[in-house]
N, C-alpha and C positions, 0 to 999 in steps of 0.2 A: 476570607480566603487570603492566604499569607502571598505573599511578593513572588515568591517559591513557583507555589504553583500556577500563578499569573503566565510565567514566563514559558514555563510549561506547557501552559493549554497554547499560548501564543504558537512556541515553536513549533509544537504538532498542526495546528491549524493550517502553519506558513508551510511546512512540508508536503501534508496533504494534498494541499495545492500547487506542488511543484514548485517552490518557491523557496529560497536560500530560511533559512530558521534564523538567521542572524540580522539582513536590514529587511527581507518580505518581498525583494526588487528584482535580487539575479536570479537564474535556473538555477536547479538541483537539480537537475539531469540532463546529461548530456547524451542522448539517445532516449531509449524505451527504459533502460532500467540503471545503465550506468550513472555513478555518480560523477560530477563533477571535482575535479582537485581543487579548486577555489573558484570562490563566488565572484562574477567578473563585474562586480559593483563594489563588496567591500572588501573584496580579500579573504574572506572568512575560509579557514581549510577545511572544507567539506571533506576531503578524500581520505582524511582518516578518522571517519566515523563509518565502522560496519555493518551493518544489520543483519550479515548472517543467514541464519534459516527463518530467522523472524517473521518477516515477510510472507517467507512459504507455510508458515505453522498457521499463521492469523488466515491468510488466503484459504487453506484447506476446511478449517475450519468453518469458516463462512459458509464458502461454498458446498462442505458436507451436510451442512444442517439447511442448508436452504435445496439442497437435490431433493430428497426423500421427500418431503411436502410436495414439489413441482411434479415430483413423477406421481406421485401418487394421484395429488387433485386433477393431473393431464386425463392421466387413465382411467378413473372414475366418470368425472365429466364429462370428457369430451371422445373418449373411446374409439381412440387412432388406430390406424395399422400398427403393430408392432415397431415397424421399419422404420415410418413418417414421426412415433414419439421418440425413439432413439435418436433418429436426425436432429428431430426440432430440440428436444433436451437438451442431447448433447452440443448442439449449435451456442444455444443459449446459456450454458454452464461455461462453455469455452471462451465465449465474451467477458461473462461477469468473470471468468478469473484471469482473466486479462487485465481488465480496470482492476479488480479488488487486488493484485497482488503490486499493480505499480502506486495505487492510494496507500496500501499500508508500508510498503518502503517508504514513500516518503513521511509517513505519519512517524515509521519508526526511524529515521535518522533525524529527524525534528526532535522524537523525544533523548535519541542519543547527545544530539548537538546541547540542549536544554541543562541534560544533566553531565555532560561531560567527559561520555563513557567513552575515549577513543580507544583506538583500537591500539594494544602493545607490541604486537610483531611477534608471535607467537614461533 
């Protein structure tokens, strides 16, 4: 594995986890999904790395492929009211893209930060 991609898995990892891509120490986020302008340990400028629709593309995807199995084995198995699998599905789809969508920002400005991709001011 070259050096390259070392730093790579590293910074997606540190993101992941809500955590600067650059020393592992300060936040990446300053609320639920906003980025921070700089990391308040080294300085690193977070605030111009975008992630875009990134985020939203990885999150739906996820979540698309994991609904269709959940409703399906709900409805088979456990054969709910109508009302009570809409609720509980939809309860539980609304969580996981809750987590899955602030996991994959941070995994995707970790891989921004890594590789360098700031953002030009379009």
């Amino acid at each position: 594995m070259a050096a390259g991609d070392q730093n790579i898995r590293r910074a997606i990892g540190r993101g992941l986890w809500a955590r600067c891509p650059n020393c592992g120490k300060g936040r990446l986020f300053a609320g639920y999904l906003r980025v921070v302008e700089r990391c308040s340990v080294c300085q690193a400028p977070l605030g111009n790395y975008r992630a875009a629709d990134g985020p939203a593309f990885i999150t739906i995807t996820v979540v698309g492929l994991l609904l269709v199995p959940a409703l399906g084995w709900s409805f088979v198995a456990l054969r709910p009211d109508p009302l009570k699998l809409a609720l509980s599905v939809g309860l539980l789809m609304g969580i996981l893209t809750l987590v899955c969508l602030r996991l994959s920002k941070g995994m995707m400005i970790g891989y921004l930060w890594a590789t360098d991709e700031r953002d030009s001011g379009a």
